[in-house]
C-alpha positions as CSV (number, residue, x, y, z in Angstrom):
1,X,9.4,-6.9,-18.9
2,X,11.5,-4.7,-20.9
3,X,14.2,-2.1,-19.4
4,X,11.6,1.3,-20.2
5,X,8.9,-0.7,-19.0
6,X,10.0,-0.7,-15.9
7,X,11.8,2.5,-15.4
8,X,7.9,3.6,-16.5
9,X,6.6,1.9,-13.5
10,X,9.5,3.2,-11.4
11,X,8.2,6.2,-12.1
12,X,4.8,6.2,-11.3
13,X,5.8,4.4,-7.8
14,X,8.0,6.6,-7.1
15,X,5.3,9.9,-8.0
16,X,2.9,7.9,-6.2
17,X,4.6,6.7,-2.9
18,X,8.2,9.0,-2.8
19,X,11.3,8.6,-4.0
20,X,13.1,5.2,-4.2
21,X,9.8,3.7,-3.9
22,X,10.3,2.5,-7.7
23,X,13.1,1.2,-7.2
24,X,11.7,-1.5,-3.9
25,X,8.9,-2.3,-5.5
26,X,10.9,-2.7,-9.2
27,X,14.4,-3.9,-8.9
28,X,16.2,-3.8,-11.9
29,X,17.8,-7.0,-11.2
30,X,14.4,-9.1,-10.1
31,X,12.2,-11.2,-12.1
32,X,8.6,-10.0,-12.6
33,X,5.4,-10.8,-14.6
34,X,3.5,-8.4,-15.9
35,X,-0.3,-9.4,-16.5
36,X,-1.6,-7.3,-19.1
37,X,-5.0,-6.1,-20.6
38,X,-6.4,-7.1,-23.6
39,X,-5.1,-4.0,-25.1
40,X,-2.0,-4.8,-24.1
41,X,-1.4,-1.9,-21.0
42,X,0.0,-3.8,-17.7
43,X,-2.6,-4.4,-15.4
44,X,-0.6,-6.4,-12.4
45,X,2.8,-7.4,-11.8
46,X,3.9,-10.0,-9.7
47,X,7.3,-11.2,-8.7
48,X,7.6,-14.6,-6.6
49,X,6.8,-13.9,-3.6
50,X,3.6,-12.5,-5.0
51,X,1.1,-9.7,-6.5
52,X,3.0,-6.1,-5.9
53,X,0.6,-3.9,-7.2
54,X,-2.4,-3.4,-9.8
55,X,-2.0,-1.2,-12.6
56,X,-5.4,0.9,-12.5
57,X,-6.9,2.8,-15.3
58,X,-6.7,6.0,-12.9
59,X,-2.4,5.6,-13.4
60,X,-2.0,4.7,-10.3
61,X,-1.1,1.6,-8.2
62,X,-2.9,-0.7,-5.9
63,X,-0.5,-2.5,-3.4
64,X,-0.7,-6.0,-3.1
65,X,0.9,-7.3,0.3
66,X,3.8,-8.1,-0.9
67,X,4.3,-4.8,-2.6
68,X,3.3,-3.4,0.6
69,X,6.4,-5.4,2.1
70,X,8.6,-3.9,-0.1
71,X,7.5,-0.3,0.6
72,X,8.4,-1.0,4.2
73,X,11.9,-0.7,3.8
74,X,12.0,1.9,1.2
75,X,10.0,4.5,3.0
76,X,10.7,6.7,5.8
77,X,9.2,4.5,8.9
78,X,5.5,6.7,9.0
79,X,5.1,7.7,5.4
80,X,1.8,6.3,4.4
81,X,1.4,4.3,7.4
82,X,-2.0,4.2,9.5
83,X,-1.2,2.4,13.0
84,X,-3.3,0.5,15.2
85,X,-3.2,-0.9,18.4
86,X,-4.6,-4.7,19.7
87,X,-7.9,-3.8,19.8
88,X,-8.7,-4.1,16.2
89,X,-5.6,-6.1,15.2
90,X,-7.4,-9.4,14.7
91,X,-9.8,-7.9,12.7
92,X,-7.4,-5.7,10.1
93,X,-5.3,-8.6,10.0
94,X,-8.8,-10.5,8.9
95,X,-9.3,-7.7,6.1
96,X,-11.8,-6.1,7.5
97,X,-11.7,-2.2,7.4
98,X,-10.0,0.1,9.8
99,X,-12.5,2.7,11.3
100,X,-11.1,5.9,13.3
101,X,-11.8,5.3,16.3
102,X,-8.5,2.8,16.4
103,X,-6.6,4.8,14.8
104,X,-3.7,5.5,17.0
105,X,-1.6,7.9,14.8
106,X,-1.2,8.3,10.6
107,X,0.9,10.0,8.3
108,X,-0.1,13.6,8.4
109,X,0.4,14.0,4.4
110,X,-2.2,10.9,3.2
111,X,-5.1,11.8,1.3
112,X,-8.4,10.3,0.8
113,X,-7.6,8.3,-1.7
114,X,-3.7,7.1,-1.0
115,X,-2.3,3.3,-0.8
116,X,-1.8,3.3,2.9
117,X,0.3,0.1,5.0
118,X,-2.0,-0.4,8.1
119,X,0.5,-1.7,11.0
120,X,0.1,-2.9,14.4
121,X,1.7,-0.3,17.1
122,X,4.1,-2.9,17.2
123,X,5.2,-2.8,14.3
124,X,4.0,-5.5,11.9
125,X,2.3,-5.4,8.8
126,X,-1.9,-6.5,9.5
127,X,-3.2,-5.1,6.0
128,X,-3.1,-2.8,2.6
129,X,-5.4,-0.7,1.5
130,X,-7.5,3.2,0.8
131,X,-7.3,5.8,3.0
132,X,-11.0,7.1,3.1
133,X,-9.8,10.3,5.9
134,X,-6.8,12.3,5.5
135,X,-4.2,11.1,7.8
136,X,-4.3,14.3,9.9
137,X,-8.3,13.4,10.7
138,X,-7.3,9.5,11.2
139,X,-6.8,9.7,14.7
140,X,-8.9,12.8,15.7
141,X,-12.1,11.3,14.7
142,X,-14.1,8.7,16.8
143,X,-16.1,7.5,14.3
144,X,-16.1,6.6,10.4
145,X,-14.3,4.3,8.2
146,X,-10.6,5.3,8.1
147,X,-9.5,2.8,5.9
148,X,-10.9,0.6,3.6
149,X,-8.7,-2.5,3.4
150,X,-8.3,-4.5,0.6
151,X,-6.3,-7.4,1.3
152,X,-4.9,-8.4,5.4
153,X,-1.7,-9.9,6.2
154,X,-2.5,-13.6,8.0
155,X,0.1,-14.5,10.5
């Protein structure tokens, strides 16, 4: 990957997730692959401790657990984070989805639609994937799918 290729992706993590998000999930001084289309856009990029995000067509990313990792440490400790307690745990951490009801509190400024990093109350990682409530409605509703995981965290 060449040097504007990746300040482009910087970019769009860090428009996407908050600033200095680009720069956890991108290093400038790690090794990455980029998988790319038949047309030649990037569709995923991995690094070696695995898949950080998918490229979509939409411009935006989809986190990968290990992208997810990274975003732990570069973001403030709630932002895009949906927390659950034991309850459903084993199940997130299974990839099945997170449903409202759970919920025991979520980053007020997600969307329907945002990369969210479900966590156990306790702090640990259990799964990646779409917020289907806004954040502020995560924890006041008692039922409904909250978020639709896409990949868990074994572990």
């Amino acid at each position: 990957m060449d040097r504007n290729e990746r300040r482009t992706l910087q970019r769009v993590a860090d428009y996407q997730f908050g600033a200095g998000a680009g720069g956890a999930l991108f290093p400038a001084d790690g090794e990455l692959a980029v998988y790319r289309t038949s047309s030649g856009r990037p569709q995923q990029v991995v690094a070696d401790d695995g898949r950080l995000v998918t490229y979509g067509v939409d411009g935006r990313f989809t986190l990968g657990v290990a992208g997810a990792r990274r975003l732990r440490t570069a973001l403030d400790s709630s932002a895009y984070r949906v927390v659950v307690g034991d309850e459903s745990e084993p199940y997130v951490r299974e990839g099945r989805n997170t449903f409202a009801k759970f919920v025991q509190q979520a980053d007020p400024a997600v969307r329907p639609g945002d990369e969210v990093l479900v966590e156990h109350a306790g702090g640990d990682l259990l799964a990646v994937g779409r917020a289907e409530l806004a954040g502020a409605d995560m924890a006041d509703f008692d039922t409904g799918m909250a978020v639709f995981v896409r990949h868990g965290v074994t572990g």
